[in-house]
N, CA, C and O atoms as a CHARMM CRD file, in Angstrom:
* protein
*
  336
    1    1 UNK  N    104.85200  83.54400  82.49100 PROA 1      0.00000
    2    1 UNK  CA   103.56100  84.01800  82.02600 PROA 1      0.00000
    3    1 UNK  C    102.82700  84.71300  83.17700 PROA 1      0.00000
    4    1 UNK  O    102.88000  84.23100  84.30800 PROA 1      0.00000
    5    2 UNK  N    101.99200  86.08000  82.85900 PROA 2      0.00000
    6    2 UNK  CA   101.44800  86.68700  83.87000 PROA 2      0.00000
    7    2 UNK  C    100.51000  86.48000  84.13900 PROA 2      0.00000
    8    2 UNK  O    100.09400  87.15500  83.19700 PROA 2      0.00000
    9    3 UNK  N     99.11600  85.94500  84.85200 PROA 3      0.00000
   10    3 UNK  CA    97.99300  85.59800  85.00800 PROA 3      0.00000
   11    3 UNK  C     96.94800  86.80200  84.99600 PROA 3      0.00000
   12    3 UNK  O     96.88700  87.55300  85.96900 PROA 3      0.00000
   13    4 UNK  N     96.23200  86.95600  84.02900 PROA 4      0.00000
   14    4 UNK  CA    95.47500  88.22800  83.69900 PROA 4      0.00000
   15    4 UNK  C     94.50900  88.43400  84.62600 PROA 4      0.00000
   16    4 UNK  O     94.08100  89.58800  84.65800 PROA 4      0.00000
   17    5 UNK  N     93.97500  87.56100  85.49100 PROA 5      0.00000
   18    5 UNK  CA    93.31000  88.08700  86.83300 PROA 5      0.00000
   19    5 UNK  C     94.14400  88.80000  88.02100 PROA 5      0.00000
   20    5 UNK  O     93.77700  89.61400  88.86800 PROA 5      0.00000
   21    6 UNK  N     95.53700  88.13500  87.75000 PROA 6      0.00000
   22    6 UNK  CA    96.68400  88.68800  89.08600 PROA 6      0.00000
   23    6 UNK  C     96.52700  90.10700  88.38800 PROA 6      0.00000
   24    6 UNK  O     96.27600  91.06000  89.12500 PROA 6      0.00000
   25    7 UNK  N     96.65100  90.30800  87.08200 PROA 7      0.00000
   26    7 UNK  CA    97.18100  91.82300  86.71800 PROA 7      0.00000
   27    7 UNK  C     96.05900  92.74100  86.75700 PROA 7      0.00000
   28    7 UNK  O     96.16500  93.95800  86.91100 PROA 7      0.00000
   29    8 UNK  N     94.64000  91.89200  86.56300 PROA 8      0.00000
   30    8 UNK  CA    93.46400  92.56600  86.93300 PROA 8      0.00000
   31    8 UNK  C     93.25500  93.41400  88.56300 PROA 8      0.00000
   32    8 UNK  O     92.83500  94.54200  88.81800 PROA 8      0.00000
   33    9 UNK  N     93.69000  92.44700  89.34000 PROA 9      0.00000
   34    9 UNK  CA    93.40200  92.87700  90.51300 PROA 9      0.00000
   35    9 UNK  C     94.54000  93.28100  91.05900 PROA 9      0.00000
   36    9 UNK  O     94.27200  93.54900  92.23000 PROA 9      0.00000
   37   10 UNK  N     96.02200  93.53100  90.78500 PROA 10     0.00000
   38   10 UNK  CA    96.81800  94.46400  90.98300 PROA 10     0.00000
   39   10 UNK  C     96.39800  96.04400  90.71700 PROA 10     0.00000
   40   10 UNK  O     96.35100  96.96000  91.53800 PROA 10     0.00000
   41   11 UNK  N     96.15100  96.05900  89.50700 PROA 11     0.00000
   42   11 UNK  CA    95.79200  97.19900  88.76200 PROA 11     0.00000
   43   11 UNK  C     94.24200  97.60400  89.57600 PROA 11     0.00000
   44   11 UNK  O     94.17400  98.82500  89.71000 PROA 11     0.00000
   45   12 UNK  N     93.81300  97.35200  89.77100 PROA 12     0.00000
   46   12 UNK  CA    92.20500  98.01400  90.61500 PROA 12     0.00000
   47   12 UNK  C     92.90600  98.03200  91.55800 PROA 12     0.00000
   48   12 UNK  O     93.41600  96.95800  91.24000 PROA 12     0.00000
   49   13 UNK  N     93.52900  98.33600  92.66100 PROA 13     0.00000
   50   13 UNK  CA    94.40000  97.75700  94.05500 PROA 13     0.00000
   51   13 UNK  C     95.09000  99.31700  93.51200 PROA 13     0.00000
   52   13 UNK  O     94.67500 100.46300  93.68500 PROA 13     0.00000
   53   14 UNK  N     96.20500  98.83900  92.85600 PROA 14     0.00000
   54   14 UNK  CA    97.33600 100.37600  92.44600 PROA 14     0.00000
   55   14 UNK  C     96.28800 101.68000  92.12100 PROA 14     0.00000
   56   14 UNK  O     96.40800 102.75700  92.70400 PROA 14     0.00000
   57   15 UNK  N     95.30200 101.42600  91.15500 PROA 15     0.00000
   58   15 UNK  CA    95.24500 102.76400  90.31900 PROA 15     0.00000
   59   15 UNK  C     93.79600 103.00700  91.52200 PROA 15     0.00000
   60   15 UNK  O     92.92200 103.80700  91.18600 PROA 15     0.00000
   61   16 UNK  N     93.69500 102.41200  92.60300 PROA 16     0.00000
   62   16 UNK  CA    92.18500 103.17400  93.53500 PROA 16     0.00000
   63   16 UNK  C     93.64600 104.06000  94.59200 PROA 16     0.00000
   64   16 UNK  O     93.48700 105.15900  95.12400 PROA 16     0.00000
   65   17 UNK  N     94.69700 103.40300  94.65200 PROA 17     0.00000
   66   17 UNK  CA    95.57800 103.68200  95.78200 PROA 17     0.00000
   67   17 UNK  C     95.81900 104.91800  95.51700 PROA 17     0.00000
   68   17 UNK  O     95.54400 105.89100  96.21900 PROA 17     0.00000
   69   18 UNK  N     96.61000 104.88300  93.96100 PROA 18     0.00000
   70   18 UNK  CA    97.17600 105.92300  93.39800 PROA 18     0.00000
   71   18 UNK  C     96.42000 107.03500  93.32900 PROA 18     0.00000
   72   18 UNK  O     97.01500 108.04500  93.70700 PROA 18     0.00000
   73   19 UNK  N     94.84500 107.25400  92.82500 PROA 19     0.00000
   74   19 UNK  CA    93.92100 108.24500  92.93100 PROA 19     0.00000
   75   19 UNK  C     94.30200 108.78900  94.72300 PROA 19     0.00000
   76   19 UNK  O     95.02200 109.73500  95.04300 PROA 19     0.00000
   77   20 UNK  N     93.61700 107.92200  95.57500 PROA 20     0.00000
   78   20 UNK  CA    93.70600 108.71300  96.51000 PROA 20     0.00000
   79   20 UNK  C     95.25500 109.16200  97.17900 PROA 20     0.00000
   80   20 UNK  O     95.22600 110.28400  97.68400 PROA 20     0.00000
   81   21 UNK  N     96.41500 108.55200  97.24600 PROA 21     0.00000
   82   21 UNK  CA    97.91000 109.36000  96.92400 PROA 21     0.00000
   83   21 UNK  C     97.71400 110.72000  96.56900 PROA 21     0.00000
   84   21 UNK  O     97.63700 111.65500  97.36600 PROA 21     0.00000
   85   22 UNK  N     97.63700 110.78300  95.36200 PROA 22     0.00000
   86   22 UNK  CA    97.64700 111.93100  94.55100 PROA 22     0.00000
   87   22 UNK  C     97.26800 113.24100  94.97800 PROA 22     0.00000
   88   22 UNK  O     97.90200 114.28000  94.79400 PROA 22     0.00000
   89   23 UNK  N     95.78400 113.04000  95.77500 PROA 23     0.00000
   90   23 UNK  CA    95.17200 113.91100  96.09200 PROA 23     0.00000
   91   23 UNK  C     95.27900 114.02100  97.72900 PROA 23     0.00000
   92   23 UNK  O     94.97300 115.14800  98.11900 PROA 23     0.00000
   93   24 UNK  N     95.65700 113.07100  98.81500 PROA 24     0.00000
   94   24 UNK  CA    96.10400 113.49900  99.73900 PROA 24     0.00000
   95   24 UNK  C     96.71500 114.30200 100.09000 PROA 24     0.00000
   96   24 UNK  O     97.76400 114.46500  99.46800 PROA 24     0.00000
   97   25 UNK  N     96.43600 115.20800 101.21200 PROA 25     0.00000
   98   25 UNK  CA    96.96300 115.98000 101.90900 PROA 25     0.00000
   99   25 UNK  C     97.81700 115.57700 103.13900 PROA 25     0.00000
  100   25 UNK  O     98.76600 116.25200 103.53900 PROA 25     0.00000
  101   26 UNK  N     97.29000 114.11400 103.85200 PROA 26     0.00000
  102   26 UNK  CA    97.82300 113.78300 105.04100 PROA 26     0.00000
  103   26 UNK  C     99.23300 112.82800 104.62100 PROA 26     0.00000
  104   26 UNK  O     99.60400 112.04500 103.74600 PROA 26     0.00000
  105   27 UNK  N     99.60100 113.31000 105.56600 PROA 27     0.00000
  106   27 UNK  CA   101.36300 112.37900 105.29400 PROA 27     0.00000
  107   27 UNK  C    100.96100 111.04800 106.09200 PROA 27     0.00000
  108   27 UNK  O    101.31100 110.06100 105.44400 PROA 27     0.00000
  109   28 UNK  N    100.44800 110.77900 107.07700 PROA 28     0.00000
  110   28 UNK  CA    99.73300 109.77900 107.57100 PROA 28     0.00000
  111   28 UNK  C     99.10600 108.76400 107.00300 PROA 28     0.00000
  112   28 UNK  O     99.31200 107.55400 107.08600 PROA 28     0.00000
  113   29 UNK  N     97.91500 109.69100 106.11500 PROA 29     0.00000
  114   29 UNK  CA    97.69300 108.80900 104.89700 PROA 29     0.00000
  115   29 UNK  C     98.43700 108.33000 103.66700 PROA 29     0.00000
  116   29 UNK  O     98.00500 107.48400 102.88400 PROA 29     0.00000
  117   30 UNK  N     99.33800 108.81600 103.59800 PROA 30     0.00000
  118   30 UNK  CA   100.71700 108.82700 102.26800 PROA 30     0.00000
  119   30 UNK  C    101.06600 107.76800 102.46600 PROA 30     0.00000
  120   30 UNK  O    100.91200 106.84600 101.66500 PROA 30     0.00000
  121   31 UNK  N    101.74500 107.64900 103.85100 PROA 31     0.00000
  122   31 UNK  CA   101.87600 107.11000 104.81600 PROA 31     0.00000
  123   31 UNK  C    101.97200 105.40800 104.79200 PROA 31     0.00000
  124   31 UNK  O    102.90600 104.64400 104.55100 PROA 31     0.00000
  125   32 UNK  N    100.88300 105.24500 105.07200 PROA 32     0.00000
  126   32 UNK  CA    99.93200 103.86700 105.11000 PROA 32     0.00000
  127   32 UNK  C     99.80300 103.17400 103.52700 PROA 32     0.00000
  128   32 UNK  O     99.98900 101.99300 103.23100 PROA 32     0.00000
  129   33 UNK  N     99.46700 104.18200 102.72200 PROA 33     0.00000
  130   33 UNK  CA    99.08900 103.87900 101.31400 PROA 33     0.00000
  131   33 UNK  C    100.53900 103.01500 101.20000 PROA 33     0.00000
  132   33 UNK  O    100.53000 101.80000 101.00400 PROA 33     0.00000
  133   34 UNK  N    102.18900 104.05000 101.39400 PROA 34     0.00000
  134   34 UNK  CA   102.91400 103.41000 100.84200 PROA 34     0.00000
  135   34 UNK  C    103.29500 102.05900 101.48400 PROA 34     0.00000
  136   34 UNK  O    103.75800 101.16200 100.77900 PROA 34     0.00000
  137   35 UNK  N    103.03700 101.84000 103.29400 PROA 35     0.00000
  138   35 UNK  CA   103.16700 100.41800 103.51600 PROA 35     0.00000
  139   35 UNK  C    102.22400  99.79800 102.62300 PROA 35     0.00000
  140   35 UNK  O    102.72400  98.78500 102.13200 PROA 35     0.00000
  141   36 UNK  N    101.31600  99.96700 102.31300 PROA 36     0.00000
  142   36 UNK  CA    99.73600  98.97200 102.05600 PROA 36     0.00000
  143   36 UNK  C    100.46100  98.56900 100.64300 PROA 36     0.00000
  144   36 UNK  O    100.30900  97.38600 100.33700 PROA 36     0.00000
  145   37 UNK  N    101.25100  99.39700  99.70100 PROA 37     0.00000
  146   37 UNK  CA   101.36700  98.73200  98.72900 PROA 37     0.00000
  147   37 UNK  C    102.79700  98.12600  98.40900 PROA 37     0.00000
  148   37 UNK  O    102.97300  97.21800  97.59700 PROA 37     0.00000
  149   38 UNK  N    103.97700  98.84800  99.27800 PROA 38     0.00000
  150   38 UNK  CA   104.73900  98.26300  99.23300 PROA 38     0.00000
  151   38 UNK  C    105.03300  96.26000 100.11900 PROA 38     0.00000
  152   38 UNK  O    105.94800  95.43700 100.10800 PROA 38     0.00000
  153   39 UNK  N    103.52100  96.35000 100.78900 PROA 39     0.00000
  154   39 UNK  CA   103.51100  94.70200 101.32600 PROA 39     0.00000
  155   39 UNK  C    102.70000  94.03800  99.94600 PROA 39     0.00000
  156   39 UNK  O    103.05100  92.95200  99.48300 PROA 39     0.00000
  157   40 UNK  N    101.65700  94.78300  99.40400 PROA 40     0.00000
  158   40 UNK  CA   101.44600  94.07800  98.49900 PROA 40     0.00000
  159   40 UNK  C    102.22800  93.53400  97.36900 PROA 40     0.00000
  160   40 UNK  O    102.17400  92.31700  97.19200 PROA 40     0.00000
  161   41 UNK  N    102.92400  94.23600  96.60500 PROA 41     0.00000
  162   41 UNK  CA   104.10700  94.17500  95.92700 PROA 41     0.00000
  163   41 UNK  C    105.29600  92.91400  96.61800 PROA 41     0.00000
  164   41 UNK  O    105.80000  92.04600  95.90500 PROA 41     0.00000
  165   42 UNK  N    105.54400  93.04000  97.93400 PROA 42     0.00000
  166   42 UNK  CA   105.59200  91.63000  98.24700 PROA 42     0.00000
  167   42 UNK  C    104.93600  90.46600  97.97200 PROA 42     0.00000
  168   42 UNK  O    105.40400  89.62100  97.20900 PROA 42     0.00000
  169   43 UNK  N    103.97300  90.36200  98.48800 PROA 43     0.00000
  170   43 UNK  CA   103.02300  89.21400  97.99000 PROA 43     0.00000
  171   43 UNK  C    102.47800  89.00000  96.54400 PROA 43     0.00000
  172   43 UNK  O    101.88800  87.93100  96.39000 PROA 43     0.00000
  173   44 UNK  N    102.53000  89.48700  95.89600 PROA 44     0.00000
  174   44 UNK  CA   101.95800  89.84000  94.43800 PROA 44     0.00000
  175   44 UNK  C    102.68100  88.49200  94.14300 PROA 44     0.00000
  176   44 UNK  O    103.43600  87.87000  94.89000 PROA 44     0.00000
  177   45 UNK  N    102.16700  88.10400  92.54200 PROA 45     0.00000
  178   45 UNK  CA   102.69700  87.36800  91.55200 PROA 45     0.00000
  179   45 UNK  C    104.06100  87.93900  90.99600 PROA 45     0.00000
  180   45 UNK  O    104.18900  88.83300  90.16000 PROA 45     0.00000
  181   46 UNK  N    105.19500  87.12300  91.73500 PROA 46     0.00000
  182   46 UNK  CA   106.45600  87.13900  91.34800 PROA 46     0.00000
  183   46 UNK  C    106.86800  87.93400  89.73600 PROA 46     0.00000
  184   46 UNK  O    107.63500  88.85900  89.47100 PROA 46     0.00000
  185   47 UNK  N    105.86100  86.98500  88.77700 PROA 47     0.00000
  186   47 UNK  CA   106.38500  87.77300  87.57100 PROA 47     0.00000
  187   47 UNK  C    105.57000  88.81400  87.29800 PROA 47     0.00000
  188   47 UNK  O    106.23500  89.65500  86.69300 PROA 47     0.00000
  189   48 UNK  N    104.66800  89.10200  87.42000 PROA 48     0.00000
  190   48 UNK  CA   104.08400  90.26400  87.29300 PROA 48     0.00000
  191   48 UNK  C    104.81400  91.36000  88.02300 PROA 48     0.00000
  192   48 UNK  O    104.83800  92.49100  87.53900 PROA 48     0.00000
  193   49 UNK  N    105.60400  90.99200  89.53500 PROA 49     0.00000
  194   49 UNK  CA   106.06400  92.30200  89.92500 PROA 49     0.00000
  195   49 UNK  C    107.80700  92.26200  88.91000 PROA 49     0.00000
  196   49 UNK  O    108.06100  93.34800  88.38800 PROA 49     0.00000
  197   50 UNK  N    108.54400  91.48300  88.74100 PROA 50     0.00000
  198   50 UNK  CA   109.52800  91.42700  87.70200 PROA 50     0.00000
  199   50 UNK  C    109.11300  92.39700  86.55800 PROA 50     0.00000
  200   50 UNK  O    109.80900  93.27700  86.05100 PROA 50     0.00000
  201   51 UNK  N    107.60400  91.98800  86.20500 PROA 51     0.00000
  202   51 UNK  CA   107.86600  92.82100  84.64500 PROA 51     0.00000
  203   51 UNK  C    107.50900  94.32700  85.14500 PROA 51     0.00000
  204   51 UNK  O    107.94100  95.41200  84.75700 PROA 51     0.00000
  205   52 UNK  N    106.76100  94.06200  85.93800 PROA 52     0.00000
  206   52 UNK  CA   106.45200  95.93800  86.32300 PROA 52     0.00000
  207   52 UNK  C    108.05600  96.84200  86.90600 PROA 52     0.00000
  208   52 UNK  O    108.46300  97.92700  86.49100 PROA 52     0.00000
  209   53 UNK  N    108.70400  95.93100  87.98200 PROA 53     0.00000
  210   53 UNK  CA   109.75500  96.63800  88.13400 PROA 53     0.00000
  211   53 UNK  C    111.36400  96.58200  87.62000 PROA 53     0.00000
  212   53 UNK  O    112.42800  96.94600  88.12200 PROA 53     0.00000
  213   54 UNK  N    110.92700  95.85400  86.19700 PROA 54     0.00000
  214   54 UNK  CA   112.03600  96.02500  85.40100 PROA 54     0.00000
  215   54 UNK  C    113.12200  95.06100  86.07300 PROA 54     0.00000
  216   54 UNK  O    114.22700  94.78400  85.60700 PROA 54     0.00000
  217   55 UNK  N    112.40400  94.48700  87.60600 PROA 55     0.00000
  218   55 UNK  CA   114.04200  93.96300  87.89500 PROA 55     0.00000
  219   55 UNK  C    114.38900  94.39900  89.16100 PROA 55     0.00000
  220   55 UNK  O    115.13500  93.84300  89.96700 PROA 55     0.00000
  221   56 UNK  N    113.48900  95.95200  89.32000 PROA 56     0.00000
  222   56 UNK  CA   114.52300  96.64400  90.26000 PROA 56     0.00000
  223   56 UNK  C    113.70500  95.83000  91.75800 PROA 56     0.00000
  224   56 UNK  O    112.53500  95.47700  91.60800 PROA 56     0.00000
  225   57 UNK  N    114.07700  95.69500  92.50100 PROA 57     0.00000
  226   57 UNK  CA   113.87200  95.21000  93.90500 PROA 57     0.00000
  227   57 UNK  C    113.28600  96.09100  94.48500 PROA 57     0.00000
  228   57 UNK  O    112.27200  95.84100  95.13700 PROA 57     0.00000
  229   58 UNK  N    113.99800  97.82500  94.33500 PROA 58     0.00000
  230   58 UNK  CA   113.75000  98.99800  95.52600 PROA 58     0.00000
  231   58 UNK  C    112.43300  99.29800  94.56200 PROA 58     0.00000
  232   58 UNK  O    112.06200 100.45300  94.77300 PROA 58     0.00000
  233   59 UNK  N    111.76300  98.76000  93.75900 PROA 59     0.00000
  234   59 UNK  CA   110.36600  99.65500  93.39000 PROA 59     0.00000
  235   59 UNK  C    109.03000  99.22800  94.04000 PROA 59     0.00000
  236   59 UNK  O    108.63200  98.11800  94.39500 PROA 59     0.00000
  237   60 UNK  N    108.48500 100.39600  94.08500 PROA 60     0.00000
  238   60 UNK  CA   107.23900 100.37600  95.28600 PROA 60     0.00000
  239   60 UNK  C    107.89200 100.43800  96.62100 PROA 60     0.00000
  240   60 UNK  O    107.13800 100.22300  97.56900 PROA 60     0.00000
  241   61 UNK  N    109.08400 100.67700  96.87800 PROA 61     0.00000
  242   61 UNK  CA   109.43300 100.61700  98.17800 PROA 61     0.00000
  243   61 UNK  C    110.13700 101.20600  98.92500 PROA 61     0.00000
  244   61 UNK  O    110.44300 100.92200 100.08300 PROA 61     0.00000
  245   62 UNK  N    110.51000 102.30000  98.12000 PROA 62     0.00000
  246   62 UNK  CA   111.43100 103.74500  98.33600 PROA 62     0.00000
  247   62 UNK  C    110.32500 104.77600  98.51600 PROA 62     0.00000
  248   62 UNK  O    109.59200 104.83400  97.52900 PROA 62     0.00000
  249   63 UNK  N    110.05300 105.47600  99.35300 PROA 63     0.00000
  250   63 UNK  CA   109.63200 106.74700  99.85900 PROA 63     0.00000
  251   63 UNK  C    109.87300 107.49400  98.91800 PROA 63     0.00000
  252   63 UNK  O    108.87200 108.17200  98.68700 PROA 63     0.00000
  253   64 UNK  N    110.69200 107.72300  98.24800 PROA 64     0.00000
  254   64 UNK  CA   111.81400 109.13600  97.50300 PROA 64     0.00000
  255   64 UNK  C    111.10500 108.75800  95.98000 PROA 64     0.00000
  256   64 UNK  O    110.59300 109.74100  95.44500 PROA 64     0.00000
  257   65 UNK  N    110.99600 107.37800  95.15200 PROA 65     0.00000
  258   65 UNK  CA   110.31900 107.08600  94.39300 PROA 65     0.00000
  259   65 UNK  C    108.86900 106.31200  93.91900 PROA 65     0.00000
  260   65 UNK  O    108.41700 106.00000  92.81700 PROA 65     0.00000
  261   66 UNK  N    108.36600 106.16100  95.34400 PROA 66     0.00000
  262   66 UNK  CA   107.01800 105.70100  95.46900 PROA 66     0.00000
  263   66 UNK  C    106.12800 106.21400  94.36700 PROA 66     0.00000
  264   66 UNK  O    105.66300 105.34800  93.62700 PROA 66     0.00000
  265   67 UNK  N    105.85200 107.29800  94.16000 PROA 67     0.00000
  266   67 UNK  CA   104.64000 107.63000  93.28200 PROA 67     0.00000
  267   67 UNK  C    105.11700 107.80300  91.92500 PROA 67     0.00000
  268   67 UNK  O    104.37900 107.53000  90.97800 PROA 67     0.00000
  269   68 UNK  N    106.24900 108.22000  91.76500 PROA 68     0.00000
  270   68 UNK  CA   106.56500 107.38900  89.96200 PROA 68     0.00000
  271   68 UNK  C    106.49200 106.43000  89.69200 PROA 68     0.00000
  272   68 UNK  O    106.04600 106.00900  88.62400 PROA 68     0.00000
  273   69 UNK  N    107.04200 105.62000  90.86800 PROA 69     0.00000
  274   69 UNK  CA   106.97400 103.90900  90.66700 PROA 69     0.00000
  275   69 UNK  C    105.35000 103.24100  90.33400 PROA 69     0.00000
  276   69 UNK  O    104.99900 102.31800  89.59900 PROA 69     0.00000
  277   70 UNK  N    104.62200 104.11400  91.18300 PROA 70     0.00000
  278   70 UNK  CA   103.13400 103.46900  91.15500 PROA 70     0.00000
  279   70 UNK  C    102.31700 103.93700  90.77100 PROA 70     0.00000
  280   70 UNK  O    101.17000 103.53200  90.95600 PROA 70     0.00000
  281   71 UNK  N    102.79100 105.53000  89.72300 PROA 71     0.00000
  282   71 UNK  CA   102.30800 105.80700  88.31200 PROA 71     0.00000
  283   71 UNK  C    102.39400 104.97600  87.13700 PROA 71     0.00000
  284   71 UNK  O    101.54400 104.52300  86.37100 PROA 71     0.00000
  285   72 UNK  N    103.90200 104.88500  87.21600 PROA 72     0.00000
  286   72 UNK  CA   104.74700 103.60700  86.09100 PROA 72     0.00000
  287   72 UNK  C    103.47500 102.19000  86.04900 PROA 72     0.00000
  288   72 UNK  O    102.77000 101.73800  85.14800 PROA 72     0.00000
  289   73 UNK  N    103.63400 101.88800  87.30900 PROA 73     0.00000
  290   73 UNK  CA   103.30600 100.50500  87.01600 PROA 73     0.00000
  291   73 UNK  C    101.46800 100.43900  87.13900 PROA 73     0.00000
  292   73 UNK  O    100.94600  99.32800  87.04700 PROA 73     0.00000
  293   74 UNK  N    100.67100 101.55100  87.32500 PROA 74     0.00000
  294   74 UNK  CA    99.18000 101.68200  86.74500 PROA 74     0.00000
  295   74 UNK  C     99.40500 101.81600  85.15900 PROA 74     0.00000
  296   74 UNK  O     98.91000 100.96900  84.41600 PROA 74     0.00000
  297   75 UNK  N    100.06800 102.76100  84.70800 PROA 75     0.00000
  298   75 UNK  CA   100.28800 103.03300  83.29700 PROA 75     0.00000
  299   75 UNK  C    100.77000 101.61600  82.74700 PROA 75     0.00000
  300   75 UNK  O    100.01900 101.06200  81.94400 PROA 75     0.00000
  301   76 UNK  N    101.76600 101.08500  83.05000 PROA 76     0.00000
  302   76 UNK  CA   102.06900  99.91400  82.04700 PROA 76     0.00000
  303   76 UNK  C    100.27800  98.92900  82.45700 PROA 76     0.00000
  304   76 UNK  O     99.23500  99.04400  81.81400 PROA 76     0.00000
  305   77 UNK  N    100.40300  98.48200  83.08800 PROA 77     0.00000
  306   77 UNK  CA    99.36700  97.80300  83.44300 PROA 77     0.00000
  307   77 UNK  C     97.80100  97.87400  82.87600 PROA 77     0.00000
  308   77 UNK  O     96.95500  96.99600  82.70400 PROA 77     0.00000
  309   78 UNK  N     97.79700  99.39300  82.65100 PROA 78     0.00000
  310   78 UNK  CA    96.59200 100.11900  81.85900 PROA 78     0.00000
  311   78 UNK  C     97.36000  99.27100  80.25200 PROA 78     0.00000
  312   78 UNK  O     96.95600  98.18500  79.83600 PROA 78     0.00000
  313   79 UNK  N     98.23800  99.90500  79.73200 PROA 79     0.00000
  314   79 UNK  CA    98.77500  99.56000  78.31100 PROA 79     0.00000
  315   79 UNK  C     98.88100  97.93500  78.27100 PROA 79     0.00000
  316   79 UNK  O     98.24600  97.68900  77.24600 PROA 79     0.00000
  317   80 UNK  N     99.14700  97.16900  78.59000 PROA 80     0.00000
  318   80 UNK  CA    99.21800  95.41300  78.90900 PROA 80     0.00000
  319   80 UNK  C     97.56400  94.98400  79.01700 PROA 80     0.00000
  320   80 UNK  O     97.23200  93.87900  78.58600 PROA 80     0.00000
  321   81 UNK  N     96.73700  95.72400  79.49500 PROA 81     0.00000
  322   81 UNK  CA    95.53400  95.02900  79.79900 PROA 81     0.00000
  323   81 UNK  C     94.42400  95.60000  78.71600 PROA 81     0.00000
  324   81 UNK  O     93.26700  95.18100  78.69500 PROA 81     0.00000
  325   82 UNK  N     94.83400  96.42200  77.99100 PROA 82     0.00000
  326   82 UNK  CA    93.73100  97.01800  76.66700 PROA 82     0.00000
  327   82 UNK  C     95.00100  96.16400  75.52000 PROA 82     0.00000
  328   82 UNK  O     94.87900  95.77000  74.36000 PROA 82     0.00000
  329   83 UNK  N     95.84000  96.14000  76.20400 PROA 83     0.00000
  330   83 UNK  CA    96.25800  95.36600  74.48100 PROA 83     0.00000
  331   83 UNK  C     96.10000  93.96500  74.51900 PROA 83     0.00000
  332   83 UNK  O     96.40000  93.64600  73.36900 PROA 83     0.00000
  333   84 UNK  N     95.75600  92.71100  75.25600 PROA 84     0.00000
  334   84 UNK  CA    95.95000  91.42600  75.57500 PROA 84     0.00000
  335   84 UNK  C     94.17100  91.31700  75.15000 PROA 84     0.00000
  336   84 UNK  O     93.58200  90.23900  75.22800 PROA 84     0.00000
């Protein structure tokens, strides 16, 4: 079971990160964003990061798929938290 405050405050955490990602220019800042969330994603609630990454281990934590990954998992997270 996922704890709807863990998924609350994942989701404000991802989708403030993801805004500024998006619109960065600095690789520096890219940078940092992707340590900052790939440690969080460590620490996070075990099943909450299971259901967001399907399983996969390398999500949130690949360079090459970072910002699909942490589109994916604002979007599910948006869809899970207006439907509950």
């Amino acid at each position: 079971m996922i704890d709807r405050s863990a998924m609350e405050q994942a989701y404000a955490f991802f989708h403030q990160k993801l805004k500024v990602y998006e619109h960065s220019t600095s690789e520096k800042e890219m940078d940092h964003i992707e340590d900052t969330i790939s440690e969080y994603a460590d620490a996070m609630s075990k099943d909450l990061f299971v259901a967001l990454s399907n399983g996969n281990p390398a999500f949130l934590h690949e360079h090459t798929t970072f910002q699909k990954d942490l589109t994916q998992a604002v979007a599910n997270m948006e869809k899970w938290l207006e439907g509950s």
